[in-house]
C-alpha positions in Angstrom: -62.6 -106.2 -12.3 -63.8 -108.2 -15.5 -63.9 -105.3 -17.7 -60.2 -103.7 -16.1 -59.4 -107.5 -16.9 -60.5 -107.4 -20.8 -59.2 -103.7 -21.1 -55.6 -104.9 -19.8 -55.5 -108.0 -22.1 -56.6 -105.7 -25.3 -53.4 -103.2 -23.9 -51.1 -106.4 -23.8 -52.3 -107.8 -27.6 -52.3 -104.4 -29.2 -48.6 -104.1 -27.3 -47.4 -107.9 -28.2 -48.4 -107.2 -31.8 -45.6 -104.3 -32.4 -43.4 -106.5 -30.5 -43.8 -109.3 -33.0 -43.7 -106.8 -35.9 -40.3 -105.6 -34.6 -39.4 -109.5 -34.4 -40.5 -110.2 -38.2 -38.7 -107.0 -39.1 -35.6 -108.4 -37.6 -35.7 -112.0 -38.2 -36.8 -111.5 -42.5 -33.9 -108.4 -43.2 -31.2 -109.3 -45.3 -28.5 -106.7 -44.2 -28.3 -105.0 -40.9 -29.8 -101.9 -42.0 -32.4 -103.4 -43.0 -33.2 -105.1 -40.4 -32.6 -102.3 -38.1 -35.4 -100.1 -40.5 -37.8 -103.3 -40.6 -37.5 -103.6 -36.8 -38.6 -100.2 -36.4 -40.6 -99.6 -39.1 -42.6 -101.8 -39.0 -43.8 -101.4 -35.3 -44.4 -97.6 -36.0 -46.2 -97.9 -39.2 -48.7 -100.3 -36.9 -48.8 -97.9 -34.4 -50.0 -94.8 -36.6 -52.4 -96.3 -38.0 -53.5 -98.0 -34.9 -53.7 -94.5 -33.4 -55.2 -92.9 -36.4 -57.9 -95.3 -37.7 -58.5 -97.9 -34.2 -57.9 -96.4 -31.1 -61.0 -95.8 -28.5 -60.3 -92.0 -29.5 -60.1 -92.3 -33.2 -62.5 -90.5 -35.0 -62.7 -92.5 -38.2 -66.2 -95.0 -39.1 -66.5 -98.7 -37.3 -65.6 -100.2 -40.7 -62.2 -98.2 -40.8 -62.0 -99.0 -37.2 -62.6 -103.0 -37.7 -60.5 -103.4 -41.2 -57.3 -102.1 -38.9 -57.6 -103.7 -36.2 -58.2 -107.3 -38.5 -55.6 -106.0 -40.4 -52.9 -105.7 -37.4 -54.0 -108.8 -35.6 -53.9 -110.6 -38.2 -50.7 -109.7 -39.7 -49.1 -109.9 -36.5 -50.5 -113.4 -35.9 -49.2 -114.2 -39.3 -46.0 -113.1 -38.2 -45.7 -115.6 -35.5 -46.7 -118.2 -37.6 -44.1 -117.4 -40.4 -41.3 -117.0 -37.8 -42.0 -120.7 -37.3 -44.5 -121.0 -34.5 -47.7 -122.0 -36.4 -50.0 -122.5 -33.2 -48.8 -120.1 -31.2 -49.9 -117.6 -34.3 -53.4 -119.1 -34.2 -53.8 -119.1 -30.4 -52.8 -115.0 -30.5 -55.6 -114.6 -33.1 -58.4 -116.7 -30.9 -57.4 -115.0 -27.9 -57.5 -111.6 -29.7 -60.7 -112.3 -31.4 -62.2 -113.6 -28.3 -60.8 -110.5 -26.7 -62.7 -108.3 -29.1 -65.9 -110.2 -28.6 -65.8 -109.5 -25.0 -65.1 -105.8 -25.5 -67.5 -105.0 -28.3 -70.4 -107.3 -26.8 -70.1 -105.8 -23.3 -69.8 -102.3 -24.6 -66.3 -102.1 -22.5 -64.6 -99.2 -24.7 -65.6 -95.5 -23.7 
């Protein structure tokens, strides 16, 4: 149960992360277009290279693996704090670096 627990929560970050890409995207465009392309854009870009460099079946080195992931949590946490919600920006990145702790310490990925 603890590690279908962890596993969900790491599904629900990685998934809430897109979702505030697609938010930023929105929120920071000028024109509608833009908006529209940021809103989707964004979220997709994040996704390939989520797919590509950090998912459990990627075949890229740890490092490559690590500097996405950072880079995606992070950016999305920096998201949420520029869209005017400072702690709830910092309590996504604890929870999602506590999240990764869990996984990598208890060996929970295949």
């Amino acid at each position: 149960m603890w590690k279908a627990a962890n596993l969900l929560l790491a599904f629900l970050v990685e998934l809430l992360a897109l979702g505030l890409f697609a938010l930023w995207g929105w929120a920071t465009g000028g024109t509608t277009a833009t908006r529209i392309l940021l809103a989707v854009g964004l979220p997709v870009i994040a996704a390939v290279l989520w797919g590509l460099f950090a998912s459990p079946k990627a075949t890229r080195g740890q490092v490559l693996r690590w500097t996405v992931k950072v880079l995606v949590f992070g950016l999305a946490g920096a998201a949420l704090w520029s869209l005017g919600h400072p702690l709830l920006g910092v309590v996504f990145v604890v929870v999602v670096a506590a999240n990764l702790a869990i996984i990598h310490t208890q060996k929970l990925q295949p």
